[in-house]
C-alpha positions as CSV (number, residue, x, y, z in Angstrom):
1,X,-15.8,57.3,141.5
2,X,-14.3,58.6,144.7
3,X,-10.9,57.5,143.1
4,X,-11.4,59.9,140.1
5,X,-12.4,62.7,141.9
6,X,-9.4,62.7,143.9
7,X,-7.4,62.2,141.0
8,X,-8.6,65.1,139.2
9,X,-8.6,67.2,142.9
10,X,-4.6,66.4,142.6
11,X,-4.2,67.3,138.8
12,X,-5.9,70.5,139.6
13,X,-3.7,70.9,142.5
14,X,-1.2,70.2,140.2
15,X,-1.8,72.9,137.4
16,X,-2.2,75.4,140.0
17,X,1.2,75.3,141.2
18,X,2.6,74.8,137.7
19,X,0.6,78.3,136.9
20,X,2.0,80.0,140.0
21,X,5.0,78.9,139.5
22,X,5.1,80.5,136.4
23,X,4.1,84.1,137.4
24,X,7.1,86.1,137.9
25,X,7.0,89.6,138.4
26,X,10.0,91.8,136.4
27,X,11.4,94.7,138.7
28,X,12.5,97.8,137.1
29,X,16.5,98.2,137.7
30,X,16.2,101.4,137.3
31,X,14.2,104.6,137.9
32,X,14.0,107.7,136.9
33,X,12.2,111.2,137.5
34,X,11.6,114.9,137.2
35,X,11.1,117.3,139.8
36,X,9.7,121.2,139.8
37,X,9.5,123.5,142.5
38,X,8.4,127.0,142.5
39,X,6.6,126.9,139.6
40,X,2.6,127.6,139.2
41,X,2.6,130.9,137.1
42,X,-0.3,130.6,134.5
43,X,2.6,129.6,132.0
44,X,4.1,132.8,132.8
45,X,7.8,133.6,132.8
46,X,9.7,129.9,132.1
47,X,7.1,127.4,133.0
48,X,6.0,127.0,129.6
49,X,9.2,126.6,127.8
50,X,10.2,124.8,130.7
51,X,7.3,122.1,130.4
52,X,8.0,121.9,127.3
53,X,11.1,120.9,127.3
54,X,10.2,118.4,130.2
55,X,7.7,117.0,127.7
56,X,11.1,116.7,124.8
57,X,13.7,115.2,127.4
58,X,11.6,112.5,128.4
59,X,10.5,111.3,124.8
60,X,14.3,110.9,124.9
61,X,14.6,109.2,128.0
62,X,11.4,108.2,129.9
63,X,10.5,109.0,133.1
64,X,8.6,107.4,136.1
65,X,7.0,110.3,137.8
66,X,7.5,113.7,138.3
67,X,8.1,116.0,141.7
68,X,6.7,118.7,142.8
69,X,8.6,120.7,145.8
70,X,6.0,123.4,146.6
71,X,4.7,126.8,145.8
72,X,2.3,125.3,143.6
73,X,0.3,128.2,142.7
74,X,1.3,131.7,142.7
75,X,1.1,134.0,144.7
76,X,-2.0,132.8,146.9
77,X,-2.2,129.1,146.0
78,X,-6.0,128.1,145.2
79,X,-8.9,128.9,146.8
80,X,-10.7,125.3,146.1
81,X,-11.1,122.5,142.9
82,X,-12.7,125.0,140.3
83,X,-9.6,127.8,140.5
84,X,-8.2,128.9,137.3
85,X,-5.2,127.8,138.4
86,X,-6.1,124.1,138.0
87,X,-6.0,124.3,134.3
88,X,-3.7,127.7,133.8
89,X,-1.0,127.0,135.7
90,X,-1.3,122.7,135.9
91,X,-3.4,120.9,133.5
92,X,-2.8,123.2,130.2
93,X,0.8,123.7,131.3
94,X,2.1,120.0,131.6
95,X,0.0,118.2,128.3
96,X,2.8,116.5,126.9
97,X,2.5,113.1,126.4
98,X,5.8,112.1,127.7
99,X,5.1,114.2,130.7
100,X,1.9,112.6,131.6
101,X,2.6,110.6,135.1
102,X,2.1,111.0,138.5
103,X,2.6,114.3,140.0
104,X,4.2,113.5,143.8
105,X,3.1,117.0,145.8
106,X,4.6,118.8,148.5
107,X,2.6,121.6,150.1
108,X,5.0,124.9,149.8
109,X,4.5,128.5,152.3
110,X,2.6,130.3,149.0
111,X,0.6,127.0,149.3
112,X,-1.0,127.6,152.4
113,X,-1.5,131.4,151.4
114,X,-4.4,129.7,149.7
115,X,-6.2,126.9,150.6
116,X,-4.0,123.9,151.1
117,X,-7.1,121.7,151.5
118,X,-8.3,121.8,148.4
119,X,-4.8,120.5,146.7
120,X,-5.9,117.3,148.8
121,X,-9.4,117.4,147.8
122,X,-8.3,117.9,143.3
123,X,-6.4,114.5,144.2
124,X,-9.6,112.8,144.7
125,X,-10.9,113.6,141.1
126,X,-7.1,114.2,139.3
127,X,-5.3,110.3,140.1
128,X,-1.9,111.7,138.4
129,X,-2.4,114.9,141.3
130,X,-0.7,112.6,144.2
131,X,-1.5,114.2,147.6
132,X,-2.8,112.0,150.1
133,X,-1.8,113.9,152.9
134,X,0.1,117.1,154.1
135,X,2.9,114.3,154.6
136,X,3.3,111.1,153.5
137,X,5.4,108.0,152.1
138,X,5.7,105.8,149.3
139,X,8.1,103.3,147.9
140,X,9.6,102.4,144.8
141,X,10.3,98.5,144.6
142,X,13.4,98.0,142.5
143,X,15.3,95.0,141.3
144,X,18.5,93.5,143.3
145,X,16.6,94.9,146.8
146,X,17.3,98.6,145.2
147,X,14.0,99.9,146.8
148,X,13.5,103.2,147.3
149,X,11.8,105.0,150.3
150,X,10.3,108.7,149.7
151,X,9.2,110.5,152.4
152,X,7.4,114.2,151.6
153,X,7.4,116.0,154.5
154,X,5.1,119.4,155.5
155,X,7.7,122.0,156.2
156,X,5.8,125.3,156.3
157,X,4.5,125.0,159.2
158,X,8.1,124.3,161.1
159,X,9.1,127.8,159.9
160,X,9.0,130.1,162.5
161,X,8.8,133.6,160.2
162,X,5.3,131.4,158.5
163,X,3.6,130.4,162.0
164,X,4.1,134.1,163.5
165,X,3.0,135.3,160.4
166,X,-0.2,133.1,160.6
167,X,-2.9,135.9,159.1
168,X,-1.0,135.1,155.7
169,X,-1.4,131.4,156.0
170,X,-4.7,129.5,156.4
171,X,-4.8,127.0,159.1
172,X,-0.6,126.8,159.6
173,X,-1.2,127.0,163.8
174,X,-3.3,124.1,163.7
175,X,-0.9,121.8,162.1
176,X,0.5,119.6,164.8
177,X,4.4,119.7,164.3
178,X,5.3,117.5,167.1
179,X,2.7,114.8,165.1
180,X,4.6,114.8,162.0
181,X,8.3,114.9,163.4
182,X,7.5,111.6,165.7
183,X,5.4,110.5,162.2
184,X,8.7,111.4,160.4
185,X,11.2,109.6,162.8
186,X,9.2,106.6,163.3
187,X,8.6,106.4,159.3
188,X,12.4,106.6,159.0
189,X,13.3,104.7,161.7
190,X,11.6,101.2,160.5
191,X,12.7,101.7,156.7
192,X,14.3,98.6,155.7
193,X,15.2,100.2,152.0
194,X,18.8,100.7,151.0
195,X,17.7,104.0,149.6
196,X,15.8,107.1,151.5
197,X,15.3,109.9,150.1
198,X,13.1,112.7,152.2
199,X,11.1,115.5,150.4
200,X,10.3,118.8,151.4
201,X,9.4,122.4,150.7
202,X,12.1,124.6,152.3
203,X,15.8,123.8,151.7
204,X,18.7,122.7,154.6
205,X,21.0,124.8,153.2
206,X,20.7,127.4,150.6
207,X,22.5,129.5,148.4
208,X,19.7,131.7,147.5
209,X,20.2,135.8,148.3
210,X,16.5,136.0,148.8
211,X,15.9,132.8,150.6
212,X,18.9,131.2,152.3
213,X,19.5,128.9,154.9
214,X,16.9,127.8,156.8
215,X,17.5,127.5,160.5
216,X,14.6,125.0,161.8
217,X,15.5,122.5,159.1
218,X,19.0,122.3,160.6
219,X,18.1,122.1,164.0
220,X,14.9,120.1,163.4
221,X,15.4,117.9,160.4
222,X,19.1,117.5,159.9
223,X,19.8,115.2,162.8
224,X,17.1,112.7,161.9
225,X,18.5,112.4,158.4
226,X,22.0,112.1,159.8
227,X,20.4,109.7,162.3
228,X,18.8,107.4,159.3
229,X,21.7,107.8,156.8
230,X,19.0,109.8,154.1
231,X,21.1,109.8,151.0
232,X,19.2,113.2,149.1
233,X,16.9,115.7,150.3
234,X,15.2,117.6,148.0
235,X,13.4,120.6,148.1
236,X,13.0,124.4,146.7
237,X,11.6,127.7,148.2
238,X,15.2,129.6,146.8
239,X,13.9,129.9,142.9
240,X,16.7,128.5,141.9
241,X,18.5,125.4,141.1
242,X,21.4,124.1,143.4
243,X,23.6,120.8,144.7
244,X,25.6,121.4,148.6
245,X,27.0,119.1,150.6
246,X,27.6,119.9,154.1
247,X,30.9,118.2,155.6
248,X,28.9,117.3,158.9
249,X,25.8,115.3,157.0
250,X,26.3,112.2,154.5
251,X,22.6,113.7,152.9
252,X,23.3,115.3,150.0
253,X,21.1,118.3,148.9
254,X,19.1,119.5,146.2
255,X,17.4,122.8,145.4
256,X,15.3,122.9,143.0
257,X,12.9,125.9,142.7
258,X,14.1,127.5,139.1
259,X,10.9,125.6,137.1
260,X,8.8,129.2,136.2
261,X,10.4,132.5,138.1
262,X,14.4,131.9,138.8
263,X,15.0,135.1,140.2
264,X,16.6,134.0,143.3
265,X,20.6,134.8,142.6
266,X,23.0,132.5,143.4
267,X,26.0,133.7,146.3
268,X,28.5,131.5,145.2
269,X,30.8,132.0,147.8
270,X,28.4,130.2,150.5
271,X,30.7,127.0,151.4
272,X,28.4,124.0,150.9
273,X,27.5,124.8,147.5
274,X,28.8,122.7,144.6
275,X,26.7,123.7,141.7
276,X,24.4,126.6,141.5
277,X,22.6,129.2,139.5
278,X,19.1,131.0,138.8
279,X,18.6,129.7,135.2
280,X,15.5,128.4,134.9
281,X,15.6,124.7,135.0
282,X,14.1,121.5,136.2
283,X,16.0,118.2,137.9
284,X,16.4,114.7,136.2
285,X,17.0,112.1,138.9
286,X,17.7,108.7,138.0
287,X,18.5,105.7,140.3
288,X,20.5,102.6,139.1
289,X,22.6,99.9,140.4
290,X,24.7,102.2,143.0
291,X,24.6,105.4,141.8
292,X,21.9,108.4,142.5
293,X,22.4,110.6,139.4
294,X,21.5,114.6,139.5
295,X,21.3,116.5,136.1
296,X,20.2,119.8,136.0
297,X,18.3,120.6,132.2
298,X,17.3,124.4,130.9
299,X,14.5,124.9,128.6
300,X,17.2,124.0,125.4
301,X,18.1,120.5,127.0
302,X,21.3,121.5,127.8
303,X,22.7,119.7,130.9
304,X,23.9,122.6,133.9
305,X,25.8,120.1,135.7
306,X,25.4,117.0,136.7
307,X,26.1,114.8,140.2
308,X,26.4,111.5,140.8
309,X,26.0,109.5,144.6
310,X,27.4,106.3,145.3
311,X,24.9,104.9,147.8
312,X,26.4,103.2,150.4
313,X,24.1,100.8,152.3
């Protein structure tokens, strides 16, 4: 008896390796996503044709996720879950099918005109409304050790014009900078992934005549993704769409804030800037084997211009 029951202990033994042996699990190669910035208008202006052309380009090509880079909600943000905004300017706005993944949010300044809280409270009851903190980080796991780390950082309140103007934003002085920069470095600092890619409202550099260069990302922001070899940052506030390149920095940057109200001329004479303009359009990313490749897409699905970024390790 005792012989039996240990050799059906080993066959059981046996056919749970065999089983676990057999579970593999397949890593994309590849991925690819959307991002908007600039862009809650109650379908007003572009965001509808734009959406909707978000919704056509990805039947075409599917997409993982999509971006959002800020300025969520004009002009005020929300005031809490129930706003209008939720389904006039969101939920009614982005239906399509093809366009029904995960939203990745970064808080914008029109954001906290509002109240920023209650974009973190709607992603307790909206799972594709990804917000689980003023800043956070996720990564993607690709195949061949491709991953990918995103970091979305909080950059309103690093803006000096937003915090001394504070009556105009709720609770921006209470936001502990010097928190999120150690968070930010530290986060950055123990990535192991071959690709990093930070996230944030307010641009590095910017073409914009209305909303140009911003001075506290350089000094604050630039020398930690110099320091961590960040291939792309991406962000908005100029509502536009842009690619620079700064000779000093191996980060490469994207504006992209032209999704509803692109009103924000392009100077083209500004000397980092390799692509821009203020037709209203959204950003195709996709990531592959060694490349990081930018396409910029107008409400027709024509391609503005398009980048690509060897990723050197």
């Amino acid at each position: 008896m005792r012989k039996f029951t240990l050799l059906l202990f080993i066959l059981a033994i046996g056919i749970y390796w065999s089983c676990k042996q057999e579970v593999t699990v397949d890593l994309p190669k590849e991925t690819s996503f959307y991002i908007v910035g600039d862009w809650g208008r109650m379908g007003q202006y572009a965001q509808t044709s734009i959406a909707k052309q978000m919704d056509k380009s990805a039947k075409l090509t599917p997409i993982d996720f999509i971006f959002s880079t800020g300025d969520n909600f004009y002009e005020n943000g929300v005031a809490d879950i129930n706003d209008a905004h939720w389904k006039q300017s969101y939920e009614q706005v982005y239906s399509g099918s093809n366009i029904l993944k995960n939203w990745y949010i970064t808080l914008g300044n029109h954001d906290y005109m509002g109240n920023p809280t209650a974009q973190l409270d709607y992603a307790k009851i909206n799972k594709r409304w990804i917000l689980p903190n003023r800043y956070y980080t996720f990564v993607r796991e690709m195949a061949n050790n491709n991953n990918v780390r995103f970091v979305i950082i909080d950059t309103t309140p690093l803006i000096n014009e937003h915090r001394t103007n504070a009556f105009m934003h709720s609770d921006i002085l209470s936001q502990d900078t010097q928190k999120q920069l150690k968070w930010l470095d530290s986060t950055l600092s123990m990535s192991k992934e071959k690709i990093k890619i930070v996230v944030g409202h307010h641009p590095m550099y910017s073409a914009g005549t209305g909303r140009g260069d911003q001075a506290e990302i350089i000094s604050i922001i630039k020398p930690l993704l110099n320091k961590y070899k960040v291939q792309l940052y991406i962000s908005s506030h100029s509502h536009n769409s842009q690619y620079l390149k700064a000779p000093d920095l191996d980060t490469e940057l994207l504006v992209s804030g032209g999704a509803a109200y692109a009103n924000d001329i392009v100077r083209k004479e500004h000397p980092y800037l390799l692509f821009g303009t203020n037709t209203p359009a959204f950003t195709s990313v996709k990531i592959k084997d060694n490349l990081i490749t930018t396409s910029f897409v107008d409400s027709t699905g024509k391609v503005l211009y398009s980048k690509d970024k060897l990723i050197v390790p």
